[in-house]
FIKOLZA-1660 file (N, C-alpha, C; in steps of 0.1 Angstrom, whole numbers, plus 5000, padded with zeros to 4 digits):
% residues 161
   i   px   py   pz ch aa at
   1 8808 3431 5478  A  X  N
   1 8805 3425 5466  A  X CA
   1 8791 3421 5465  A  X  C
   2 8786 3423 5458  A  X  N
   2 8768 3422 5456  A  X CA
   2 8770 3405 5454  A  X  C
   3 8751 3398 5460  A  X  N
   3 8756 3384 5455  A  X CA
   3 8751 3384 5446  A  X  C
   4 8745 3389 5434  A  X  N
   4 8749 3388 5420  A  X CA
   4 8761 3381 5410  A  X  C
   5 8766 3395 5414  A  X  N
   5 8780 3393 5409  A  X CA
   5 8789 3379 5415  A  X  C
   6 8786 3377 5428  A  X  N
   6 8791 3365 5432  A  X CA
   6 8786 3346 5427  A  X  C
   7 8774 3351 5420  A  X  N
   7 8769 3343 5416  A  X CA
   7 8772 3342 5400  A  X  C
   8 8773 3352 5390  A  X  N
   8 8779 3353 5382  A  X CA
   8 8799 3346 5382  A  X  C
   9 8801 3349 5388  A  X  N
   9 8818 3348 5392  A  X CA
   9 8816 3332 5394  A  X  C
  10 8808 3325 5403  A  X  N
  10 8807 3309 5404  A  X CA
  10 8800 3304 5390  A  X  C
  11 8796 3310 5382  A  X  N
  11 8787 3308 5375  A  X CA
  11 8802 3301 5360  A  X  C
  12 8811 3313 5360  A  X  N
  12 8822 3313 5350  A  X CA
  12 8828 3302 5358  A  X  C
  13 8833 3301 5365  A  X  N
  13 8840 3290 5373  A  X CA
  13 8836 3275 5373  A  X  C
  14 8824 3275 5373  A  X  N
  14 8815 3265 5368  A  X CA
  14 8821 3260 5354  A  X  C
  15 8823 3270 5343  A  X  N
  15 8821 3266 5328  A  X CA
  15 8832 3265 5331  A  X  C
  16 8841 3271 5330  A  X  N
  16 8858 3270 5328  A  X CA
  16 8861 3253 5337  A  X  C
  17 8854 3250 5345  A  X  N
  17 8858 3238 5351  A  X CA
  17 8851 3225 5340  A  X  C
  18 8840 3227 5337  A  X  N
  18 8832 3218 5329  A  X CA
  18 8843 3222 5317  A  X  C
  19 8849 3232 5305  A  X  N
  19 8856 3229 5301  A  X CA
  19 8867 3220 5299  A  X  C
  20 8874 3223 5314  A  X  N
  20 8883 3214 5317  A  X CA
  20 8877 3196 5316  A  X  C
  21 8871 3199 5324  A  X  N
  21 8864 3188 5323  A  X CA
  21 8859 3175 5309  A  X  C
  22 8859 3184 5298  A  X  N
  22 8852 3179 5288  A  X CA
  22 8867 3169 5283  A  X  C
  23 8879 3173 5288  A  X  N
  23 8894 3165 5286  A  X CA
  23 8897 3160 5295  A  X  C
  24 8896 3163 5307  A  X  N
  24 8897 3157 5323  A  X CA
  24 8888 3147 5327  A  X  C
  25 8889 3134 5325  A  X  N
  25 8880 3120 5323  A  X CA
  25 8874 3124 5337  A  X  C
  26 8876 3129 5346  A  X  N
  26 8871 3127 5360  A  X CA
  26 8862 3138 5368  A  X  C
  27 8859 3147 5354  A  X  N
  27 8847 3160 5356  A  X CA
  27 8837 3155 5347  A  X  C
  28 8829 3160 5351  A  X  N
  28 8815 3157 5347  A  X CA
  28 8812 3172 5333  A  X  C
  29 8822 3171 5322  A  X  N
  29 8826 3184 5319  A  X CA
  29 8815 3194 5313  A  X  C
  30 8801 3188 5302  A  X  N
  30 8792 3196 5299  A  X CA
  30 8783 3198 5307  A  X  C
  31 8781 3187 5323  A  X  N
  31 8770 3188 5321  A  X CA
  31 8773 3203 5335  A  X  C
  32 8786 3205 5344  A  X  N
  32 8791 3216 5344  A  X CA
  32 8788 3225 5335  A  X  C
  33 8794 3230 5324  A  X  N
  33 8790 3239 5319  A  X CA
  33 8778 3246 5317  A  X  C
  34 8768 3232 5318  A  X  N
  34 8754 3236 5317  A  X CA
  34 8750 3241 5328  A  X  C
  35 8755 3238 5337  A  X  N
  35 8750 3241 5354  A  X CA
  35 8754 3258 5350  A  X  C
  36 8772 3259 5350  A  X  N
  36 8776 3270 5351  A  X CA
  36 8762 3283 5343  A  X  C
  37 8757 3278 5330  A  X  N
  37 8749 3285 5322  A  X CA
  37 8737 3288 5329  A  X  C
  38 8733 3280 5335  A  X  N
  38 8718 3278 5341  A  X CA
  38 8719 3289 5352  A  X  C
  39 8729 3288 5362  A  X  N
  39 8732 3296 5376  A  X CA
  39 8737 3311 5371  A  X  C
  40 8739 3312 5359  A  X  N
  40 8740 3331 5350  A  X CA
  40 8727 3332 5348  A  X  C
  41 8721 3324 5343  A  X  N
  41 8708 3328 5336  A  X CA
  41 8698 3329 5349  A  X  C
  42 8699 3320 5357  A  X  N
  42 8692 3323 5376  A  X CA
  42 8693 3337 5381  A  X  C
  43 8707 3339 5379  A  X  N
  43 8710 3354 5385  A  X CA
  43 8706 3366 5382  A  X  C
  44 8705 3363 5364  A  X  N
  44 8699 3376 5358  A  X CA
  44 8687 3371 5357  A  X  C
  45 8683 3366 5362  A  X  N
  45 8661 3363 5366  A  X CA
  45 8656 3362 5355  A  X  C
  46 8665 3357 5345  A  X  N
  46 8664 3345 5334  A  X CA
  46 8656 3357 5320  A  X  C
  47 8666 3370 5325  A  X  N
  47 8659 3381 5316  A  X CA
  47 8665 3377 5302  A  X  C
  48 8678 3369 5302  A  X  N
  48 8689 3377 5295  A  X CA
  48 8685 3358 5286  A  X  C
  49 8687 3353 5292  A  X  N
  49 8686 3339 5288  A  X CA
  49 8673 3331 5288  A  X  C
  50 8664 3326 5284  A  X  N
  50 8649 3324 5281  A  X CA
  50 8649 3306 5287  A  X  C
  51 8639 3296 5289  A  X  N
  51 8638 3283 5290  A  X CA
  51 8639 3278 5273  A  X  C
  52 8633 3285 5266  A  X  N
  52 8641 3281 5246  A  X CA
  52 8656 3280 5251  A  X  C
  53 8663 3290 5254  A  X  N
  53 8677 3283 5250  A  X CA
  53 8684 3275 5265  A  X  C
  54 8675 3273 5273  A  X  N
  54 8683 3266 5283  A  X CA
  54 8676 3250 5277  A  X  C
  55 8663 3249 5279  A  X  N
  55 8660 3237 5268  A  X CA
  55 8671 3232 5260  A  X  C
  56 8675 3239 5250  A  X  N
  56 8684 3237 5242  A  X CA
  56 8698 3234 5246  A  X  C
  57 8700 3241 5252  A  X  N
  57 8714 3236 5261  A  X CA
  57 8715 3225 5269  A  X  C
  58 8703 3222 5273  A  X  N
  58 8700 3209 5281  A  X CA
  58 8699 3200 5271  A  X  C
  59 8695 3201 5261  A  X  N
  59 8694 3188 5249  A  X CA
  59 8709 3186 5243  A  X  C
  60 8716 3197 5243  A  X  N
  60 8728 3191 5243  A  X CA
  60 8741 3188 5250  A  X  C
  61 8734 3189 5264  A  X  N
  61 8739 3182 5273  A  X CA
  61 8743 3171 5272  A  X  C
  62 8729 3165 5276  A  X  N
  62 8727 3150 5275  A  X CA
  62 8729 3141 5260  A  X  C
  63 8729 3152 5249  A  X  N
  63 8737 3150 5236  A  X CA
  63 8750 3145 5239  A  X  C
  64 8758 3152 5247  A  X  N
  64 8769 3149 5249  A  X CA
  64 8773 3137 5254  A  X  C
  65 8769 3130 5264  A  X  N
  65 8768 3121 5273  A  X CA
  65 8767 3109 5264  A  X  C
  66 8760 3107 5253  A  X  N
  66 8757 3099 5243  A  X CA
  66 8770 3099 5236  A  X  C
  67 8771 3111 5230  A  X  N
  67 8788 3111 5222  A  X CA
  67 8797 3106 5227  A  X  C
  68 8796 3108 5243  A  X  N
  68 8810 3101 5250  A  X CA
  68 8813 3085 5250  A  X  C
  69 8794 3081 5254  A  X  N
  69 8795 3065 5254  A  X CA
  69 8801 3061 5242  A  X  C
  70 8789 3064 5229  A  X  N
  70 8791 3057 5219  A  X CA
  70 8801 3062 5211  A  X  C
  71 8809 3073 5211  A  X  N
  71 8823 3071 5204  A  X CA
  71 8833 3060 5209  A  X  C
  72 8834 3060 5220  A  X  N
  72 8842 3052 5229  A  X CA
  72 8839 3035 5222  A  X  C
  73 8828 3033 5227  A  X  N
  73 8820 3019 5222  A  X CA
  73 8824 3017 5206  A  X  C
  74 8820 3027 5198  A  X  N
  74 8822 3023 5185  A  X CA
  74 8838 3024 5185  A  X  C
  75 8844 3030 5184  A  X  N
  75 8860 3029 5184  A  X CA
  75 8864 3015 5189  A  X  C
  76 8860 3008 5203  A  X  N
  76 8869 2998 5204  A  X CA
  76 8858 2991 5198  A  X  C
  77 8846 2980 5194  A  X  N
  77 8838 2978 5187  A  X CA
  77 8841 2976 5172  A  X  C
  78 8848 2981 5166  A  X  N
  78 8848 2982 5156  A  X CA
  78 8860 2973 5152  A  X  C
  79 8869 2977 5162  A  X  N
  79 8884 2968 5162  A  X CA
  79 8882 2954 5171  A  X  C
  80 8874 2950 5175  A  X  N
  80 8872 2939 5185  A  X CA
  80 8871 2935 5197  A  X  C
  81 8873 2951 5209  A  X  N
  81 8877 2948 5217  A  X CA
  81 8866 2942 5230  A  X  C
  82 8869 2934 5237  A  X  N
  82 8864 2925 5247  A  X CA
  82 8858 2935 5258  A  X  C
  83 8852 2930 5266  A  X  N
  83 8846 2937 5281  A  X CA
  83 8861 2941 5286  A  X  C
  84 8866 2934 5289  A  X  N
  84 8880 2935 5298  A  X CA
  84 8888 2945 5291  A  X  C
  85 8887 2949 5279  A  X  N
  85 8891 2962 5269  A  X CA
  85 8889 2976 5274  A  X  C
  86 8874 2972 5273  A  X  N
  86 8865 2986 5282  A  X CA
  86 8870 2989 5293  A  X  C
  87 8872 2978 5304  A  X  N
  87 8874 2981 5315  A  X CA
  87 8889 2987 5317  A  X  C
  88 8896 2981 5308  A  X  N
  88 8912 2985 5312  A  X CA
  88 8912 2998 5307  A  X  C
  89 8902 3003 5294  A  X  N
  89 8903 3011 5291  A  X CA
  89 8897 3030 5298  A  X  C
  90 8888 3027 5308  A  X  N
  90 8882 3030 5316  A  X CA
  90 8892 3034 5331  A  X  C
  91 8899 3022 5332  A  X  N
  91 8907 3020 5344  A  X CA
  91 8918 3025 5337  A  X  C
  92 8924 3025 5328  A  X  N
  92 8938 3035 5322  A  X CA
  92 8936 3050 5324  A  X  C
  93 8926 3052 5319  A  X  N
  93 8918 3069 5316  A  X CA
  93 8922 3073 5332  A  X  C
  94 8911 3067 5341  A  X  N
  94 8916 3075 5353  A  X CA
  94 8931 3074 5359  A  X  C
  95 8938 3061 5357  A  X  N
  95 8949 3061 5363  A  X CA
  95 8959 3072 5357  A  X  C
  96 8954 3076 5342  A  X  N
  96 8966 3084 5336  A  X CA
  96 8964 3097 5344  A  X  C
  97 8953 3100 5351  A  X  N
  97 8953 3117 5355  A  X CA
  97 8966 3117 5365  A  X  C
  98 8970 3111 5372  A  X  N
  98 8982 3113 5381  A  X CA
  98 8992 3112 5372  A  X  C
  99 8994 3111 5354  A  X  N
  99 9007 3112 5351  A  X CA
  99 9004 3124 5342  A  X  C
 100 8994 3130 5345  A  X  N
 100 9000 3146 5336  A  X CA
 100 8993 3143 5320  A  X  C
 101 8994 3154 5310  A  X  N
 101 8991 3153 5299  A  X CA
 101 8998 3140 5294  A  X  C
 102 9007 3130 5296  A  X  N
 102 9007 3118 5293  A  X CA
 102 9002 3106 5294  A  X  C
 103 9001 3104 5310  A  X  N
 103 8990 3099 5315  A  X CA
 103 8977 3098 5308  A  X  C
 104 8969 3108 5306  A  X  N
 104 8958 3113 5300  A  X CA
 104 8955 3107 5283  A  X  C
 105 8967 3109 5277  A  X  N
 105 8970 3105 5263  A  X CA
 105 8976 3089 5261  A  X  C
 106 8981 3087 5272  A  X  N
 106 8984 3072 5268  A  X CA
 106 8975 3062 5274  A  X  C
 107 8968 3065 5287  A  X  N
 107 8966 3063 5298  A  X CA
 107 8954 3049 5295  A  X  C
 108 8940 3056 5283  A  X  N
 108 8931 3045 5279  A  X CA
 108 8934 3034 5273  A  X  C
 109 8948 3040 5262  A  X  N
 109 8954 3033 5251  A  X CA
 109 8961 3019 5259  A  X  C
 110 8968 3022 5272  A  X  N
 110 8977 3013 5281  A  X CA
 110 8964 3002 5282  A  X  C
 111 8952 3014 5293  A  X  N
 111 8944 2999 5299  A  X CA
 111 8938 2992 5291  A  X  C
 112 8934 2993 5274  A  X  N
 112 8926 2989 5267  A  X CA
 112 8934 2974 5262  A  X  C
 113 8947 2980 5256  A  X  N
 113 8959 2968 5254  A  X CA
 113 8959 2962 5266  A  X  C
 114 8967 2963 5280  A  X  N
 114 8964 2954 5294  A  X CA
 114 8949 2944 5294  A  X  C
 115 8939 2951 5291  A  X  N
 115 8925 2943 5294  A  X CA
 115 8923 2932 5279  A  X  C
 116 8928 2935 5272  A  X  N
 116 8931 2928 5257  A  X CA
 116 8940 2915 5265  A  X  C
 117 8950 2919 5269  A  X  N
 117 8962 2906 5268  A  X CA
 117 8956 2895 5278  A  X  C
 118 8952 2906 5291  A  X  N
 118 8944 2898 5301  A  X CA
 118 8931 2891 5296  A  X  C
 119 8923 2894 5285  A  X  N
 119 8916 2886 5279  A  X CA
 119 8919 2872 5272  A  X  C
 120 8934 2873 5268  A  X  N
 120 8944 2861 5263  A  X CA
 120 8941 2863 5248  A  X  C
 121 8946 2874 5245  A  X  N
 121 8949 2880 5228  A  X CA
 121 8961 2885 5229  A  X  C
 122 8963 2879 5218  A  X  N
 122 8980 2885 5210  A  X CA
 122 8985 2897 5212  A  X  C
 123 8991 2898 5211  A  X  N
 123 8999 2915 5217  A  X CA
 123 8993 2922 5204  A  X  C
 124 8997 2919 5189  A  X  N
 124 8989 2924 5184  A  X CA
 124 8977 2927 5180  A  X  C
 125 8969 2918 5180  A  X  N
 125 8955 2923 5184  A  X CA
 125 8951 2933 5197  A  X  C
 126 8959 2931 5207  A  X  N
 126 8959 2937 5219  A  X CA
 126 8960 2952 5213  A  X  C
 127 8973 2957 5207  A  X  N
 127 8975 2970 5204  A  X CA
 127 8964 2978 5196  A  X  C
 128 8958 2968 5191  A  X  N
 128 8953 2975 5173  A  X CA
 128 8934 2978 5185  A  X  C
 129 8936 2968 5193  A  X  N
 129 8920 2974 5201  A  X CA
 129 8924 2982 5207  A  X  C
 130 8940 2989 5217  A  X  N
 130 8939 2996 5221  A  X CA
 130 8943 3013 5214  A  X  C
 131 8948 3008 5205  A  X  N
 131 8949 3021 5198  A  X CA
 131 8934 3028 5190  A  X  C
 132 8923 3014 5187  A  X  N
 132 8909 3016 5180  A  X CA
 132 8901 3026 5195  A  X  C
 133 8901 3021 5205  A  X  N
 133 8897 3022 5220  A  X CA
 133 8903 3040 5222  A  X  C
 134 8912 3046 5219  A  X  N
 134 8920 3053 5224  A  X CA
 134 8912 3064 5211  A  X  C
 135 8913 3058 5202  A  X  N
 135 8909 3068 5189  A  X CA
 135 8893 3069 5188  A  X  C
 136 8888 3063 5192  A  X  N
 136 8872 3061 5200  A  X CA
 136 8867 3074 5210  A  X  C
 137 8879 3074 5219  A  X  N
 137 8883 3082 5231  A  X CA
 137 8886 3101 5228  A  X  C
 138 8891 3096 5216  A  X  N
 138 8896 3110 5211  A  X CA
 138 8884 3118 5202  A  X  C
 139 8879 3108 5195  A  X  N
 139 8869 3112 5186  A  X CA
 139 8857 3119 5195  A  X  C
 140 8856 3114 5205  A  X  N
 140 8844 3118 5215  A  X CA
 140 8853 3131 5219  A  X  C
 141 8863 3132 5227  A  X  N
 141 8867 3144 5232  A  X CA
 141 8862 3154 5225  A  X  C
 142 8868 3155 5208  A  X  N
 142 8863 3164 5201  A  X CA
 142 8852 3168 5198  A  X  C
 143 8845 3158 5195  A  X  N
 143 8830 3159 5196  A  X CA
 143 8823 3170 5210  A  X  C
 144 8827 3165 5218  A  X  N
 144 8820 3172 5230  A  X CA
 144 8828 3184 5230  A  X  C
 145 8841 3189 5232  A  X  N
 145 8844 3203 5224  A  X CA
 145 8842 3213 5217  A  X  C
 146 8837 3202 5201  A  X  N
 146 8825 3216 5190  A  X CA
 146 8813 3218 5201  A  X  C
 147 8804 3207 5211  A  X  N
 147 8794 3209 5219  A  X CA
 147 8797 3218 5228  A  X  C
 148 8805 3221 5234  A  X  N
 148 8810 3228 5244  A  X CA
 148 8810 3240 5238  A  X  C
 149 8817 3243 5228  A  X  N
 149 8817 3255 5219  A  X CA
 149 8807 3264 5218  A  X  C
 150 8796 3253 5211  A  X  N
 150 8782 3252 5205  A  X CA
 150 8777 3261 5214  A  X  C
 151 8779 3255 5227  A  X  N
 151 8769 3259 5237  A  X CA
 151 8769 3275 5241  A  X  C
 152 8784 3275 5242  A  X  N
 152 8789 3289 5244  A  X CA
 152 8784 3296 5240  A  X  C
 153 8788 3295 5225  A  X  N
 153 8781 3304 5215  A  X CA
 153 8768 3306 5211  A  X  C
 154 8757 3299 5217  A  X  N
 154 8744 3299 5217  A  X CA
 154 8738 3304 5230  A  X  C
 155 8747 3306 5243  A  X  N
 155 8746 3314 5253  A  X CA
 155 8747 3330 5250  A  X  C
 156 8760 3330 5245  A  X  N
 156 8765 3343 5241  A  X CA
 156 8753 3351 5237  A  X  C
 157 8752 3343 5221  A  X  N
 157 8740 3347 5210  A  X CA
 157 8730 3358 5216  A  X  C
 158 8722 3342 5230  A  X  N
 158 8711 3346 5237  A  X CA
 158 8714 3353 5247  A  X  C
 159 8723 3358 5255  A  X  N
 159 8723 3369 5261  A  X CA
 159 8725 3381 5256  A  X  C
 160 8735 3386 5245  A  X  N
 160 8737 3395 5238  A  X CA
 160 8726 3400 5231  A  X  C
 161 8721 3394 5222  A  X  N
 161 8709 3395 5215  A  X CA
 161 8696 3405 5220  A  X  C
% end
């Protein structure tokens, strides 16, 4: 196998994992993908892909990284939630990966409510920051998803082209 092609082959492996990633709280998901992009565009001695669109992929990288904080922040923010919000909500996120697609989905919502009560707020208040915190959570996933997309398709573009 030529290391080309092997380098291409790590290259896809790369993005498919940063994909995952961009839903899997515990990868680092775009900025993977970006790597994945960068290490194709290395291989083919940056014929096919130019520093204009790696630039650009790199701006929305770090685009990304902003979407994640501040959806999150404004989501709970908005509903009231405390430091101890963040944190449980932060600390739910990872705990939920050991329970699977549920884990994952309930997982911020749990620690944001826990870090709410432990604050000494009403169960309802508790809920309404962790369901704001959770929908915060979700809003960014998406976001960085059309970005992920974006990127693809502005790879694609620039190599095809």
């Amino acid at each position: 196998m030529e290391l080309q092609s092997l380098y291409y082959a790590l290259a896809v492996i790369l993005v498919l994992v940063g994909i995952a990633g961009v839903i899997l709280p515990a990868l680092p998901g775009l900025p993977l993908v970006f790597a994945g992009m960068l290490l194709a565009a290395w291989a083919g001695d940056f014929q096919q892909i130019g520093w204009v669109t790696l630039v650009i992929l790199g701006l929305l990288t770090l685009l990304s990284v902003g979407v994640d904080f501040f959806a999150t922040l404004i989501g709970a923010k908005r509903v009231g939630a405390s430091k101890k919000a963040l944190l449980g909500a932060v600390l739910g996120t990872f705990a939920g990966l050991f329970f699977g697609p549920i884990g994952l989905f309930a997982g911020p919502f749990v620690g944001a409510l826990l870090g709410e009560l432990w604050h000494g707020r009403e169960i309802g208040q508790a809920a309404k920051v962790g369901l704001g915190t959770w929908l915060g959570i979700l809003l960014g996933t998406v976001l960085k998803l059309g970005l992920a997309f974006a990127m693809l398709g502005l790879f694609a573009f620039a190599w095809f082209v």
